[in-house]
N, C-alpha and C positions, 0 to 999 in steps of 0.2 A: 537450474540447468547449467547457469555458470561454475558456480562452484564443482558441481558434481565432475565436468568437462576439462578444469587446470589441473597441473599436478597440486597435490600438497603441499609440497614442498614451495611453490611460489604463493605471494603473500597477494591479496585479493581486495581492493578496496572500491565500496559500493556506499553512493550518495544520493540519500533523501532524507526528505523532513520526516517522516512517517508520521504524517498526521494530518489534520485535517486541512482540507484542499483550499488552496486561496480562493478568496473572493472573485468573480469575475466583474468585468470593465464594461465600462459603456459601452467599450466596442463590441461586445459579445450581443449575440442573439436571446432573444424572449428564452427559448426555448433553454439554452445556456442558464439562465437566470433560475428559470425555473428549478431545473435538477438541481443548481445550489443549495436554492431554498429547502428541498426536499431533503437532501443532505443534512444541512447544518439542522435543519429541524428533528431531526431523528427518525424519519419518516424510507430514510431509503433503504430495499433490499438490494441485497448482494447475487451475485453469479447464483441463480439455480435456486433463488431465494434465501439461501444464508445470510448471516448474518454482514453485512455493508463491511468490509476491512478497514474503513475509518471511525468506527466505530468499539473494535478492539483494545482493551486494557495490554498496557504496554507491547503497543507491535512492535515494537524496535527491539526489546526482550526476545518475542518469536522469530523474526526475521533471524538474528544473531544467532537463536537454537536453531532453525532450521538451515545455516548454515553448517556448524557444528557435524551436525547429525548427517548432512549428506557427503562431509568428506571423508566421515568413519567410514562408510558405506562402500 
């Protein structure tokens, strides 16, 4: 939505790891722990059951083409 919303013409810079989610801390809940687990185990679905987006061969690749493609747009 960012990208599609600046002009072009300004330069846009956007920071993540794309990848998989840190570990969570003592200070986190059971339940915290849990979904990690599920996570890092390969066991989690994604929005609407797709596939989990930490699970994704090169996201940082799509991220960067779906930028691309929504400023041609």
């Amino acid at each position: 939505m960012l990208a599609m919303a600046k002009s072009v013409s300004r330069p846009m810079f956007v920071y993540d790891v794309l990848g998989m989610i840190p570990p969570p801390t003592d200070n986190d809940g059971e339940d915290v722990q849990q979904r990690y687990n599920e996570i890092v185990g390969g066991n989690s679905k994604g929005i609407k059951g797709k596939s989990y987006y930490g699970y994704e061969d090169d996201l940082y690749g799509k991220v960067v083409d779906w930028f691309h493609i929504s400023q041609s747009t």
